[in-house]
GUDO-416412 format. One record per atom (N, C-alpha, C): residue number from 1; residue in three letters; chain; atom name; x, y, z. Coordinates in steps of 0.2 Angstrom, whole numbers. Each point is the difference from the previous one (the first is absolute). Example, Ala and Ser with C-alpha at 12.3 -4.5 7.8 and 13.67 -1.06 7.14 Angstrom:
2
   k   r c  a     X     Y     Z
   1 ALA A  N    66   -28    39
   1 ALA A CA    -4     6     0
   1 ALA A  C     4     6     0
   2 SER A  N    -2     5    -4
   2 SER A CA     4     6     1
   2 SER A  C    -4     5     3
***
This chain:
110
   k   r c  a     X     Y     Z
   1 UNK A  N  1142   283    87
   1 UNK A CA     4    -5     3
   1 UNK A  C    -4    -7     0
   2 UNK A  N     3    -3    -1
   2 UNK A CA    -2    -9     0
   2 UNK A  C     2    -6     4
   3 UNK A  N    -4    -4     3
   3 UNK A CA     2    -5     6
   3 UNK A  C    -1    -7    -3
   4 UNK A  N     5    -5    -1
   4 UNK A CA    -3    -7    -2
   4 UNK A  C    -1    -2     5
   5 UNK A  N    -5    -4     4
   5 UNK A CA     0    -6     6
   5 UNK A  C    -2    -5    -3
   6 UNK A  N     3    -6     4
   6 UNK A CA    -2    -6     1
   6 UNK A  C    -6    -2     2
   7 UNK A  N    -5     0    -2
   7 UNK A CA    -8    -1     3
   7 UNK A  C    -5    -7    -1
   8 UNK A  N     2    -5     3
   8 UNK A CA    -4    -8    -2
   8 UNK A  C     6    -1    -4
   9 UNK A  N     6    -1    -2
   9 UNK A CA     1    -2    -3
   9 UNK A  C     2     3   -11
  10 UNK A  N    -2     7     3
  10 UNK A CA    -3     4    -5
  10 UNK A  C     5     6     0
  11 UNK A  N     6     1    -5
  11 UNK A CA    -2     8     0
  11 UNK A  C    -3     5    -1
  12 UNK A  N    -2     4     2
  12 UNK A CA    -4     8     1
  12 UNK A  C     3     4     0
  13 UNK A  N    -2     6    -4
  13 UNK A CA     3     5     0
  13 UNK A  C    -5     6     1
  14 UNK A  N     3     4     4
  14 UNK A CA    -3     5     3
  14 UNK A  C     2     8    -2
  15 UNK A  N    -4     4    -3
  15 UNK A CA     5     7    -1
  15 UNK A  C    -4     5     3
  16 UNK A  N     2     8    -1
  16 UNK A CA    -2     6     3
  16 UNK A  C     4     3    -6
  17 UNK A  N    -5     7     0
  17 UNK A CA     3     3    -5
  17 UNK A  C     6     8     3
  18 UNK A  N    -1     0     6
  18 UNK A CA     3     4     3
  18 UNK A  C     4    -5     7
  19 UNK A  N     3     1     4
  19 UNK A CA     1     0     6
  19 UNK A  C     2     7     4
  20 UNK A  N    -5     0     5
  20 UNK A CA    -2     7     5
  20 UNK A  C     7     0     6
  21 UNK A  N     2     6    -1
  21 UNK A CA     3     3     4
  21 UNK A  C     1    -3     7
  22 UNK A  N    -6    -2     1
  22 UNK A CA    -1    -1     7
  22 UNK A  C     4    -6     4
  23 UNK A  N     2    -5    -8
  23 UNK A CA     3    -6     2
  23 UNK A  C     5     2     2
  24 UNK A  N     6     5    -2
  24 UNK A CA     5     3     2
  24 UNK A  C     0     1     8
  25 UNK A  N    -3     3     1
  25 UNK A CA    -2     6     6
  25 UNK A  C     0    -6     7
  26 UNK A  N    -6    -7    -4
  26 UNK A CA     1    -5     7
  26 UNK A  C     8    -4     0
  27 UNK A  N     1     0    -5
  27 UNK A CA     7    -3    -1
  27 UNK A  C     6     2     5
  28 UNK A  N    -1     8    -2
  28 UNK A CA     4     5     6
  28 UNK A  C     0    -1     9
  29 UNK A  N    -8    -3    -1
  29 UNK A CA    -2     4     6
  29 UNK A  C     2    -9     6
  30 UNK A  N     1    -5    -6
  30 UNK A CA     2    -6     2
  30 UNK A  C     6     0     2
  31 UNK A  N     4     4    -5
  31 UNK A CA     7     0     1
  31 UNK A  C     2     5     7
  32 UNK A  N    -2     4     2
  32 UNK A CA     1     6     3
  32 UNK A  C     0    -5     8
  33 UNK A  N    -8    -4     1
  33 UNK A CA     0    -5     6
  33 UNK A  C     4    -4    -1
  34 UNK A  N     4    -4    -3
  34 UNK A CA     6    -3     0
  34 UNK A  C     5     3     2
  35 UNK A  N     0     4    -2
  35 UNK A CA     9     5     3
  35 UNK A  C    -2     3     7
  36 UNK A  N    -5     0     1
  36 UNK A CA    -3     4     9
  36 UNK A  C     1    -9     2
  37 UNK A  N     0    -4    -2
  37 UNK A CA     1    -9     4
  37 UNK A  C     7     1     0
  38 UNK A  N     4     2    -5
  38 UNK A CA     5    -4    -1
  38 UNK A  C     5     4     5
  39 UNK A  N    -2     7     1
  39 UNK A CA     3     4     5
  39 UNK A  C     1    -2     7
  40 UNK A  N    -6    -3     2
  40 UNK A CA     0    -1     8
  40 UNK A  C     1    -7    -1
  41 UNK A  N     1    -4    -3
  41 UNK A CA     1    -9    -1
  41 UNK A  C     6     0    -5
  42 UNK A  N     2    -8     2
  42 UNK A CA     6     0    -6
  42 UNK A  C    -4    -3    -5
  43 UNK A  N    -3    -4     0
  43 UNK A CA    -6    -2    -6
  43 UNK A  C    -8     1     0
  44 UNK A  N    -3    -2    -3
  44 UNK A CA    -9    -1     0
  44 UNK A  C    -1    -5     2
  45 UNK A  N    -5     1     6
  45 UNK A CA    -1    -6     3
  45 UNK A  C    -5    -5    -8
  46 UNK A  N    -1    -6    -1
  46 UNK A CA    -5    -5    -2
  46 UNK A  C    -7     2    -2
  47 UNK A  N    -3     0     5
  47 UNK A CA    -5     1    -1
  47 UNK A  C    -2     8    -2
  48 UNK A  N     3     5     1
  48 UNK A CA     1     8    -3
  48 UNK A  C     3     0    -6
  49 UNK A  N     3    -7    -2
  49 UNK A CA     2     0    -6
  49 UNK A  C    -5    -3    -6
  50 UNK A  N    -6    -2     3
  50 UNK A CA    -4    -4    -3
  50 UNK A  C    -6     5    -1
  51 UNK A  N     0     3     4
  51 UNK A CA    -4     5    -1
  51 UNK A  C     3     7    -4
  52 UNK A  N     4     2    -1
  52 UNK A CA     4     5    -5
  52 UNK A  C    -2    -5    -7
  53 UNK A  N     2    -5    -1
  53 UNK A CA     0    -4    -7
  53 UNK A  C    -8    -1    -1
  54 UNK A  N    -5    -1     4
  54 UNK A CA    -8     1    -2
  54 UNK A  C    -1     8    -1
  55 UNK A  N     2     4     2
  55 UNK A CA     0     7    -1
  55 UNK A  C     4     0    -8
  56 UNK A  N     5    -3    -1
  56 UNK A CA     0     3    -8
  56 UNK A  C    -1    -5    -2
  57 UNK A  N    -1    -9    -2
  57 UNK A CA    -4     0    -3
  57 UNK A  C    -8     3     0
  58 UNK A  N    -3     3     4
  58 UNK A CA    -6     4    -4
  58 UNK A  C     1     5    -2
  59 UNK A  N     6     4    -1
  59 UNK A CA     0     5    -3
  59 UNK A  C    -2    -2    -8
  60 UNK A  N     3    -6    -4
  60 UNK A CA    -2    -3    -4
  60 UNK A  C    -6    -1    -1
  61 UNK A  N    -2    -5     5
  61 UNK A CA    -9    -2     0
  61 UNK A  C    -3     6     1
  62 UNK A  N     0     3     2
  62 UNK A CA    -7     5     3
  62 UNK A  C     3     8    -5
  63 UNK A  N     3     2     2
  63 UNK A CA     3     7    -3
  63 UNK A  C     2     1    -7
  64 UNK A  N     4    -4    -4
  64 UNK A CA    -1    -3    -7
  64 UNK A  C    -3    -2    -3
  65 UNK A  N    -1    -8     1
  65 UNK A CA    -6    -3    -4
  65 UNK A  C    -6     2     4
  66 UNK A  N    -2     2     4
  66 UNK A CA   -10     0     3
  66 UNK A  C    -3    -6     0
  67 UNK A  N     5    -2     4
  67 UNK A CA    -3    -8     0
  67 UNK A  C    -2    -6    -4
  68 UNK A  N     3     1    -6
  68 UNK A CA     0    -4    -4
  68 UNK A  C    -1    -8     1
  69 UNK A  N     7     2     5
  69 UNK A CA     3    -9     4
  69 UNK A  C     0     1     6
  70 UNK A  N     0    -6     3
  70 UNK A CA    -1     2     8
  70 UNK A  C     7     1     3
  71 UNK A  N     3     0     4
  71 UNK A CA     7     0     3
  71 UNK A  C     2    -8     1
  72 UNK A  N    -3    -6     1
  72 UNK A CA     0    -7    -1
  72 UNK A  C     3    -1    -5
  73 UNK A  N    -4     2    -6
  73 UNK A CA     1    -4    -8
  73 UNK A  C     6     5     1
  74 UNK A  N     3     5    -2
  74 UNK A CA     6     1     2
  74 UNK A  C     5    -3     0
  75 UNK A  N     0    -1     6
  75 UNK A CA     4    -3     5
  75 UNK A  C     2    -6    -2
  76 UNK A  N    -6    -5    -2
  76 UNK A CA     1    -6    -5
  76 UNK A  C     1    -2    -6
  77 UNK A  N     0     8    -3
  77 UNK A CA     2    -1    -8
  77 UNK A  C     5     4    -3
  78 UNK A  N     4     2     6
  78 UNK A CA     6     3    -4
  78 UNK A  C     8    -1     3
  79 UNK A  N     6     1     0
  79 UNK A CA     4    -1     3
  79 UNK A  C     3     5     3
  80 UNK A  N     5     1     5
  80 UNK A CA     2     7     3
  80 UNK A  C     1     4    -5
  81 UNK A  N     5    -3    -1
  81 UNK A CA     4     4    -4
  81 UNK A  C    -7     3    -6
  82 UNK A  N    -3    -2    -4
  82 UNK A CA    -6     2    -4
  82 UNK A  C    -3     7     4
  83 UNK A  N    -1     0     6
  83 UNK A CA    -4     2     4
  83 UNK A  C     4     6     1
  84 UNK A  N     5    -1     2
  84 UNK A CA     6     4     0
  84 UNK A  C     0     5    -4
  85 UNK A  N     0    -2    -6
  85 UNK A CA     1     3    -7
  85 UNK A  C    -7     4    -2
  86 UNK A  N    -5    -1     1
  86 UNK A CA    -4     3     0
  86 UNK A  C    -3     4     3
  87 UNK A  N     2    -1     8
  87 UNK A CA     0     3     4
  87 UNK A  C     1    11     0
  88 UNK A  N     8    -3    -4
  88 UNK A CA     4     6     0
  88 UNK A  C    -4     2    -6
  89 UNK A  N     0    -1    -6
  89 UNK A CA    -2     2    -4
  89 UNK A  C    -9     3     2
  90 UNK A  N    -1    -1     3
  90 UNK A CA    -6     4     3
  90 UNK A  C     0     6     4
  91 UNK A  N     9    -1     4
  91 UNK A CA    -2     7     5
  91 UNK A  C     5     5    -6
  92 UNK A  N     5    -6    -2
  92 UNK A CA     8     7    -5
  92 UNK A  C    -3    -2    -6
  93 UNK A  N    -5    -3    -3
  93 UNK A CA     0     2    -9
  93 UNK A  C     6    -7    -1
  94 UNK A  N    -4     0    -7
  94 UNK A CA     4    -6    -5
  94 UNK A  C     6     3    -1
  95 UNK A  N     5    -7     2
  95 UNK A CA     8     4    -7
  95 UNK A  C     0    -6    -5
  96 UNK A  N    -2     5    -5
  96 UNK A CA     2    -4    -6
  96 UNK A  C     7    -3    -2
  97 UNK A  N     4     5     1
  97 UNK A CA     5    -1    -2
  97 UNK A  C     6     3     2
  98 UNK A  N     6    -4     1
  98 UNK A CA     6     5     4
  98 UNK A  C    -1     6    -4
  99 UNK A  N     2     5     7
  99 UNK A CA     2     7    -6
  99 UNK A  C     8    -1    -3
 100 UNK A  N     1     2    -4
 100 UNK A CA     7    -1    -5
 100 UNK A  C     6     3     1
 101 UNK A  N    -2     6     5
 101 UNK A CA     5     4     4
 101 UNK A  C     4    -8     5
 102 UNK A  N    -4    -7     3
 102 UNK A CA     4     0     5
 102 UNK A  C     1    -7    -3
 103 UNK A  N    -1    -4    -7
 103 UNK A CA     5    -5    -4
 103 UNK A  C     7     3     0
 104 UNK A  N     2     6    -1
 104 UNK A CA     7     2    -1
 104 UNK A  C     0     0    -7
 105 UNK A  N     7     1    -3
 105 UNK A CA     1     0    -8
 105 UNK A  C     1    -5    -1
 106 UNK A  N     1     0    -7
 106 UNK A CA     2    -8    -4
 106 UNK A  C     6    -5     3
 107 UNK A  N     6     5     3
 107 UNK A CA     4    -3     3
 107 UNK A  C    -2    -6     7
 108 UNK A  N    -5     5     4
 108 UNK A CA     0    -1     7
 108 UNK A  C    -5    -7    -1
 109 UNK A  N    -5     0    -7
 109 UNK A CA    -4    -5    -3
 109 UNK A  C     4    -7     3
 110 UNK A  N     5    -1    -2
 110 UNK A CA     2    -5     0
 110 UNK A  C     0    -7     3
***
């Protein structure tokens, strides 16, 4: 897996040759606290929400890469959405490509 950041002005790129289980595992256990809030509350308070988003991005920083980047340059070098995208493809795996079961036929192509 590969990360570009924004750094001074610079892109950088950061890879691993595996991504550890483990990233999943915190991912779940992010998600899990969320649904135990969202039970007792009708949303997340702010500052619980700011703290769930430093829990995942270090699943990135720390659990992924080992530190490569700080969780700062991060934050300043990428956009959500990127972040986002990356994100997942750390806990669920790259998708290359739709699977072709669900473009339909030539017809539905259309």
């Amino acid at each position: 897996m590969q990360i570009d950041i924004l750094i001074d002005g610079e892109k950088k790129t950061f890879t691993v040759s595996q991504v550890p289980m483990l990233a999943r595992r915190k991912f779940l256990e992010i998600q899990a606290r969320e649904e135990e809030i969202l039970e007792e509350r009708v949303n997340i308070p702010a500052k619980t929400r700011i703290e769930l988003e430093n829990e995942m991005i270090n699943i990135l920083v720390e659990t992924v890469f080992n530190n490569q980047f700080t969780a700062e340059q991060l934050m300043n070098g990428v956009s959500d959405d990127y972040f986002d995208e990356k994100l997942s493809e750390a806990v669920f795996g790259k998708i290359e490509e739709k699977d072709k079961r669900e473009e339909g036929n030539d017809q539905g192509k259309q």
